[in-house]
Every structure is written in C-alpha cells, then in structure tokens.
C-alpha positions as CSV (number, residue, x, y, z in Angstrom):
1,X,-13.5,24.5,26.1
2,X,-12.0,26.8,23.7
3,X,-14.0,27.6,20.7
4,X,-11.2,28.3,18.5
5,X,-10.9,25.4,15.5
6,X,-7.0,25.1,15.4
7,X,-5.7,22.2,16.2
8,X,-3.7,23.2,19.4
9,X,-7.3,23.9,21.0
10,X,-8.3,19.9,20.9
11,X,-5.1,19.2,22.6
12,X,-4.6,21.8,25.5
13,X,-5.2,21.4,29.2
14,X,-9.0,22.0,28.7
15,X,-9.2,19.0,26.3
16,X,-7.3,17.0,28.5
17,X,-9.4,17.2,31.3
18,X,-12.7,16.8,29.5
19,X,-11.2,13.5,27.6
20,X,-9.9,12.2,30.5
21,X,-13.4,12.1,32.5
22,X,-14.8,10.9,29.5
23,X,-12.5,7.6,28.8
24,X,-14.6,5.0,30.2
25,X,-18.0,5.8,27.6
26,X,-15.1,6.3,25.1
27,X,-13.7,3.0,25.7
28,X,-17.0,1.3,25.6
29,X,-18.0,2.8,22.7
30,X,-15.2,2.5,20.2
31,X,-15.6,-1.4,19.3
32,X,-19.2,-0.5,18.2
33,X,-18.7,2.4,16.2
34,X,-15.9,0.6,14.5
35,X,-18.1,-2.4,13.7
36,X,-21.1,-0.1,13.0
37,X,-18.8,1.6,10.3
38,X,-17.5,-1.0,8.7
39,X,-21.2,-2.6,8.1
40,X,-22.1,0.9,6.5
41,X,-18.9,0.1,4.2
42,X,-21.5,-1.5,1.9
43,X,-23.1,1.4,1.4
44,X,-20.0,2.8,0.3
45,X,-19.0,2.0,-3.2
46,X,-15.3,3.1,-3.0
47,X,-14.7,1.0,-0.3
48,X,-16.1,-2.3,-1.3
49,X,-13.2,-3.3,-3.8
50,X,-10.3,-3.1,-1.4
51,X,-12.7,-4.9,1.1
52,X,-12.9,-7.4,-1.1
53,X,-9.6,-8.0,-1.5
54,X,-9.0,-8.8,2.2
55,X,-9.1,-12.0,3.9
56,X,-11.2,-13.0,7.1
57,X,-8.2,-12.3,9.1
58,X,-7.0,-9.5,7.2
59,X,-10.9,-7.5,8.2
60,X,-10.9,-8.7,11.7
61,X,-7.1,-7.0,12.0
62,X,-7.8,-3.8,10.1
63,X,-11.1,-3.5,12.5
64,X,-8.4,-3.9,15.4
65,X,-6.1,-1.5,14.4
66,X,-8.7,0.9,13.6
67,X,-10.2,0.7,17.2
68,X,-6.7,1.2,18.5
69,X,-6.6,4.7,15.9
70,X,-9.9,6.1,17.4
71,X,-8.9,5.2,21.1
72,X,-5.3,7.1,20.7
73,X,-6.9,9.8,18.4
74,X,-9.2,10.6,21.8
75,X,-6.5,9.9,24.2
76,X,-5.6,12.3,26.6
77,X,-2.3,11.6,26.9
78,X,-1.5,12.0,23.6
79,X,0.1,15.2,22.2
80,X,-0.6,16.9,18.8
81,X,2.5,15.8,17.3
82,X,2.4,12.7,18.5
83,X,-1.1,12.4,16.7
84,X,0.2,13.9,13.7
85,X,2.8,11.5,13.2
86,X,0.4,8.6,13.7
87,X,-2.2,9.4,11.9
88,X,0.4,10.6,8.7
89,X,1.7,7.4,9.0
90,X,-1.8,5.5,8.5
91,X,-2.5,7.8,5.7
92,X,0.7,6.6,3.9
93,X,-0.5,2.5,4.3
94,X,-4.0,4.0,3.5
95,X,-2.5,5.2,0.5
96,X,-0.5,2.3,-0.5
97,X,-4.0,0.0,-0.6
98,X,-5.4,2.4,-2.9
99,X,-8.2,3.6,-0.1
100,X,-10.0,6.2,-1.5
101,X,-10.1,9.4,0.8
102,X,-13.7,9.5,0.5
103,X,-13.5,6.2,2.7
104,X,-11.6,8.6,5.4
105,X,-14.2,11.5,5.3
106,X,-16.5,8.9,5.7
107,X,-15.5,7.0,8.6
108,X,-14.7,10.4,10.7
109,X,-18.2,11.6,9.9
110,X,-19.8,7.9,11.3
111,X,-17.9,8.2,14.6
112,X,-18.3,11.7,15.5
113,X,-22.5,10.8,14.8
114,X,-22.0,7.5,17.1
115,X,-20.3,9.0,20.0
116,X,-22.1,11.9,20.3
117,X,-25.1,9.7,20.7
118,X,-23.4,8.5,23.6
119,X,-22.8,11.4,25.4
120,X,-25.3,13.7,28.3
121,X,-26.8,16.8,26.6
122,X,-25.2,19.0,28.8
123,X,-21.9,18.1,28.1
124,X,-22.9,17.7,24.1
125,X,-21.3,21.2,23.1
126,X,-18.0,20.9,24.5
127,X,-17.3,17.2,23.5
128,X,-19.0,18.1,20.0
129,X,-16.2,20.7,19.4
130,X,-13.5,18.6,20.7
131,X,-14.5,15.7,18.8
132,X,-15.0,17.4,16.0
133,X,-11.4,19.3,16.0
134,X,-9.6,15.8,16.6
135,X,-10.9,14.0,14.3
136,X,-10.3,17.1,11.7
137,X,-7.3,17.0,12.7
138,X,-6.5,13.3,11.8
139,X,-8.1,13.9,8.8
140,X,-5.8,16.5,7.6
141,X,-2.4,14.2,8.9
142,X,-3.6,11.1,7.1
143,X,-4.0,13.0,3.8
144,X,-0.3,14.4,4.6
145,X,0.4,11.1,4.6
146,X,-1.3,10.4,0.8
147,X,1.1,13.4,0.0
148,X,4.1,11.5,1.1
149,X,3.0,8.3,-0.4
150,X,2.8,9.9,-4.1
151,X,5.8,12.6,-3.4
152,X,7.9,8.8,-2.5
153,X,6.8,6.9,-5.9
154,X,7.6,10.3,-7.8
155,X,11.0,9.9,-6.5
156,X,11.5,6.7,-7.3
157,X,10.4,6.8,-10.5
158,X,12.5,9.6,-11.6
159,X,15.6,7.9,-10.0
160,X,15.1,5.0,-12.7
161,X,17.2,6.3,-15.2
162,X,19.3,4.3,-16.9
163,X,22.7,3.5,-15.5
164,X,25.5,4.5,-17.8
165,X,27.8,1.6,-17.1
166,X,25.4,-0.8,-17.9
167,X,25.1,0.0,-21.3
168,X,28.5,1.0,-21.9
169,X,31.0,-0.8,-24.3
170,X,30.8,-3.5,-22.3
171,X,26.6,-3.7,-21.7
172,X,25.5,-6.2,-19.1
173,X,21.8,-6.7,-19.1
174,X,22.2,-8.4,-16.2
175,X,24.1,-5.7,-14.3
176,X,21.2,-3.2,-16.0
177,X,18.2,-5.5,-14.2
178,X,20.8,-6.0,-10.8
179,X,20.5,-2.1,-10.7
180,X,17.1,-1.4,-11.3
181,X,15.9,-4.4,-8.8
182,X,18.1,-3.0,-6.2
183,X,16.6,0.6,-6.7
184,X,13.1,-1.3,-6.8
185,X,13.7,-3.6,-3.5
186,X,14.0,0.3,-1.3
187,X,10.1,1.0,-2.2
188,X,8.3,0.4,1.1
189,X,6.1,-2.3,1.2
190,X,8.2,-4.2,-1.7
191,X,9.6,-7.6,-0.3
192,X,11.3,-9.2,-3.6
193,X,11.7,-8.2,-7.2
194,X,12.4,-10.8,-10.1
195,X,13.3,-9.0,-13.9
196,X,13.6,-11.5,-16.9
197,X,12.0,-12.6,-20.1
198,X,10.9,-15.1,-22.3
199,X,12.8,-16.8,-24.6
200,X,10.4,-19.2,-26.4
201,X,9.5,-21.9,-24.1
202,X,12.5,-20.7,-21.3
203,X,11.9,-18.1,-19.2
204,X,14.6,-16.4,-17.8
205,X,15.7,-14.3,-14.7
206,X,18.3,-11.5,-15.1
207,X,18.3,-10.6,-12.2
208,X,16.5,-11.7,-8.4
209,X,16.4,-9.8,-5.2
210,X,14.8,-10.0,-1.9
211,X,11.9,-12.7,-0.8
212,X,10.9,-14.3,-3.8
213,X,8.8,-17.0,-3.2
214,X,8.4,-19.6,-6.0
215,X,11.9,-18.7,-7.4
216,X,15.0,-20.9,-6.7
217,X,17.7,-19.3,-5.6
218,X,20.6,-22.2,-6.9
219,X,18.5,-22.8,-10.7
220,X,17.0,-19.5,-10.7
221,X,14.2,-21.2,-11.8
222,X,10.1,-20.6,-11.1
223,X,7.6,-23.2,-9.9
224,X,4.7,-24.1,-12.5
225,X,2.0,-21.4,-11.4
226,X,4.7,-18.1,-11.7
227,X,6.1,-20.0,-15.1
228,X,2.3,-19.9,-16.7
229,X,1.8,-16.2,-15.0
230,X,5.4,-14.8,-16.7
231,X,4.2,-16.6,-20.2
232,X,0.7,-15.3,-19.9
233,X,1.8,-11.7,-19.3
234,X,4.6,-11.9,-21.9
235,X,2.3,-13.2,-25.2
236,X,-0.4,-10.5,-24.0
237,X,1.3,-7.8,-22.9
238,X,-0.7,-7.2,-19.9
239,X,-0.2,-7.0,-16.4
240,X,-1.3,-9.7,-13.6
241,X,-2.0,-8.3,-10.7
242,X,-2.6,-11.0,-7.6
243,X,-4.1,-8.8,-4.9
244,X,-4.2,-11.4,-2.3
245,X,-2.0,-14.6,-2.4
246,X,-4.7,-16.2,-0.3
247,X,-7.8,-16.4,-2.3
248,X,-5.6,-16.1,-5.8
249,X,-6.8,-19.1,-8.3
250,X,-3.4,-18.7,-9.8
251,X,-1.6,-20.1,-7.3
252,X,-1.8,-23.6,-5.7
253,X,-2.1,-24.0,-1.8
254,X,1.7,-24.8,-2.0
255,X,2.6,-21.7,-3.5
256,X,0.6,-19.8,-1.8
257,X,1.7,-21.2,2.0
258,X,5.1,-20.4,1.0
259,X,4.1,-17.1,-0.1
260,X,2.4,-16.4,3.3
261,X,5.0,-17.5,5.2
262,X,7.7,-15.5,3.8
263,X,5.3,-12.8,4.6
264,X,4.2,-11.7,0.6
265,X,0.6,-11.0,0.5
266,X,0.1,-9.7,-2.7
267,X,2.1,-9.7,-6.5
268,X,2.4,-7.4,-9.8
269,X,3.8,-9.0,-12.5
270,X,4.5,-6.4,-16.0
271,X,5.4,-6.6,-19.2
272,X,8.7,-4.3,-19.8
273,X,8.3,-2.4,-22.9
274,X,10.8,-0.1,-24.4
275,X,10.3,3.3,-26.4
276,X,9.3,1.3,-29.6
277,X,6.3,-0.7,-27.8
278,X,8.7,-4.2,-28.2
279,X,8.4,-6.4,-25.3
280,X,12.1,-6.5,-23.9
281,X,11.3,-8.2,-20.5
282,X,9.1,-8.9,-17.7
283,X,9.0,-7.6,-13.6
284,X,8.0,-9.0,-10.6
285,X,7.1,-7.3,-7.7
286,X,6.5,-9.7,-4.3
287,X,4.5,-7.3,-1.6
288,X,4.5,-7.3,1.8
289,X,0.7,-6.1,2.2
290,X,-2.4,-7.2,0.4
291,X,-3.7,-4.8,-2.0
292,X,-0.5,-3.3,-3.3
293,X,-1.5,-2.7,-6.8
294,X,-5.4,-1.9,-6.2
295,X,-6.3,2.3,-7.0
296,X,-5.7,3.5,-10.5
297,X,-2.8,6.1,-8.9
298,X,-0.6,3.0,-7.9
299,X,-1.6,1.1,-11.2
300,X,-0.4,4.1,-12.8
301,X,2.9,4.1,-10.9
302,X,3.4,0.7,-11.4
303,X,2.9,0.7,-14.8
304,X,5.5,3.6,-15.4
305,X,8.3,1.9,-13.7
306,X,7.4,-1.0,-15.7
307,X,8.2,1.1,-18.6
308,X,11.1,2.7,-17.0
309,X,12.5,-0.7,-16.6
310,X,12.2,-1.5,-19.8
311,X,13.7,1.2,-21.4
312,X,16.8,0.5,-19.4
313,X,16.9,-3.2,-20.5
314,X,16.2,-2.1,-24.2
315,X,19.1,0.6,-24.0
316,X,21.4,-2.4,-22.5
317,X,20.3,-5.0,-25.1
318,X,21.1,-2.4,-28.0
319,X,24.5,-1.4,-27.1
320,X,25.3,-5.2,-26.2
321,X,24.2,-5.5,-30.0
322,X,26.3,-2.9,-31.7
C-alpha cells in the first residue's frame, strides 16, 4: 500500500485489491458501526436538534442511506471521481438540514475506530492507511458540497432584485410577487411558494406557485391552520418555522396527510418587511425535506430573502401609489 496521503493512493490498483479481499468483514460490519454511531449521536450536542426534528421513518432512512455511503465510500469499484461527486452531493443535503460539520468529523472518526477493530493485526497498517485516506477524502468532498450549498443561496439572493417592470408606471404587485415566486420556486429543495398579506381579517395571496398544500388553487384561499399561521406571523412579525409537517401541533392530521402526500415535509412562513421596517407582506415556503430552515446559516438566508422580497413588494406598492 502506498504511504503517500493523496487521494489518488486510496484508489489505485493496490487499494483495489486490498478492499476487494476485504468486502465480506466490510459488509458485515457497516450496519453496526452505523447504528453504533448514531447511538453516540447523544453524546453529540450538535447533532441532537436536527435528530429531533426527524420522524421514526425519517432515522431508520437516514441510517439506510448512510450504510449505503460507507459501503460505496469502501467499494472497490468505485473511482475517485465517482466518490467525489457522491459524497459533494451528500454534503450539499447535509448542508441544506443545517448538519453541523462537526457531526461529519465525527462520524468518520467512529467508523474508522469500529472497523479497524474488526480487522487481523497484520493487515492493521495497510487497511489503517487506506481507511484513513478514504474517508478523508469524503470528508473533504462533502464540505465542497457545504461550499456549493452557500455559493447557491448567495446567488439566489443577489438575483432578487427588484424587477423594473413591476414597479414601472404601470406597478403590478402581483406581477412583482409572480416574479419573485418564480425565482424562489428554482431553489433546490423548495416545492411551493405562496407571497400575500393581511388585510384586517382577509388574507390575501398575490401570488402562488408550485405544491402548496392547504391553498386552493380556484379561491386562492388557505385552510384554517395556514390562515391562523399567516395572522400570527403578520401581528408579530416573526417567523414560523414548521420543521416537520408530521409531528407539527399547528397543523391538523388533515393538513398534514395532504402535506405528506404532495411530498412537503417541512414550511417557513416570514414576515416581508421593506427598508423602513413596515410589514408589506408575508412568504411561504413549502419544502421538500424536513429540516429546511434548522442551522442559523439557512435561518439567516431565509430571512434575507424575506427581506429581499419585501423590498420588492414595497417598491411596487409605492409606485402603484404615486
């Protein structure tokens, strides 16, 4: 086994025949490292709040996919850019939850302890090193993939400026919220988008795209639970955040079937705030993953499109006025 640490070394004809004589004790080890690290999660305070979040289903499926990581991650069929690309792409949905990359360090540091238990002494070395440069390796991709993940809401953000033709001589509010929920409706992971207000007992939708669960599409009306969310986040002035439609008080067992089977696990509603601090509407974000607005970096994000939104309602709304 090469000694040398670049990646390329964990991957090369060498590693391929060591990993490959090695699959069975691999494959009978991964299920119990993955459930022996996710019973140390409790140990681990950054990982407890998005565990919490998750349903029954949603654990027993993330410790599924995470034993299907670590078995491709020590495959010997698979090439380093192959594993780069897969293990960028779980840092991206990593990122999206708001997991904490401590909860990453931590998990490659449990299985590389665990399977080296499992392995004969005089083989220890060479597996150690090999191990040890793989999961490195994925390491390094997944936090690519955070790089991605906050280089894509950057993007999206600054590409929420306001539309000159909806606040031109002619001002359409309701083309101004048609444009921002369309631009809104391309961020991954977003299902539906609703933008509105509240006009003292009403409350109104400018504008409704996507899977919206709870909204009629003929009335463009919402059912009770969204109409006392809207209110509530429009006399406070703060965010709701339901992190998980499925064990959400806020919503009935109606609302919430309907939710899970258009496939929306989790919503952000926001109060839309222009330059001066004045309320001028609400947003609406339907998600397609549990989780989406847990991790101050994509409360922060959320927040500032929030505000981007309403600036460009307030900008329409004055120009309609003079």
């Amino acid at each position: 086994m090469d000694t040398d640490l670049l990646p390329y070394a964990a991957y090369n004809n060498r590693a391929i025949e060591l990993l490959s004589s090695m699959q069975a004790i691999i494959s009978e080890q991964a299920n119990d490292a993955v459930e022996s690290f996710y019973r140390s999660l409790n140990d681990i305070p950054e990982a407890q709040s998005i565990i919490s979040i998750l349903s029954e289903d949603d654990f027993a499926f993330l410790k599924r996919k995470q034993v299907q990581h670590l078995l491709l991650l020590l495959s010997p069929g698979i090439a380093m850019t192959d594993q780069a690309l897969l293990s960028r792409s779980a840092g991206y949905r990593h990122a999206s939850i708001g997991v904490d990359q401590i909860v990453l360090k931590k998990a490659s540091e449990h299985y590389l302890k665990y399977l080296l238990n499992s392995i004969e002494r005089h083989e220890f070395s060479v597996f150690y090193q090999l191990v040890t440069m793989r999961l490195a390796f994925d390491i390094k991709s997944q936090i690519d993939g955070y790089k991605d993940y906050e280089l894509y809401y950057i993007n999206a953000i600054d590409g929420l400026g306001v539309d000159p033709e909806c606040i031109g001589p002619v001002a359409d509010v309701n083309a101004c919220a048609r444009d921002m929920a369309r631009r809104l409706v391309q961020i991954p992971f977003v299902e539906g988008v609703v933008i509105g207000n509240v006009n003292g007992e009403a409350v109104d939708i400018f504008y409704r795209l996507g899977i919206t669960p709870g909204v009629d599409r003929r009335t463009k009306r919402m059912r009770l639970e969204l109409l006392k969310i809207v209110t509530s986040v429009w006399k406070d002035r703060n965010p709701v955040y339901i992190q998980n439609v499925e064990n959400c008080p806020l919503l009935d067992g109606h609302d919430m079937r309907r939710c899970l089977s258009a496939g929306v696990r989790s919503i952000g509603v926001w109060p839309c705030q222009g330059a001066g601090g004045h309320v001028e509407g609400y947003l609406m974000i339907f998600f397609k993953y549990p989780g989406a607005m847990h991790g101050e970096q994509n409360i922060i994000y959320w927040s500032t499109i929030s505000q981007k939104v309403g600036s460009a309602l307030a900008a329409a709304m004055a120009r309609r006025i003079t």
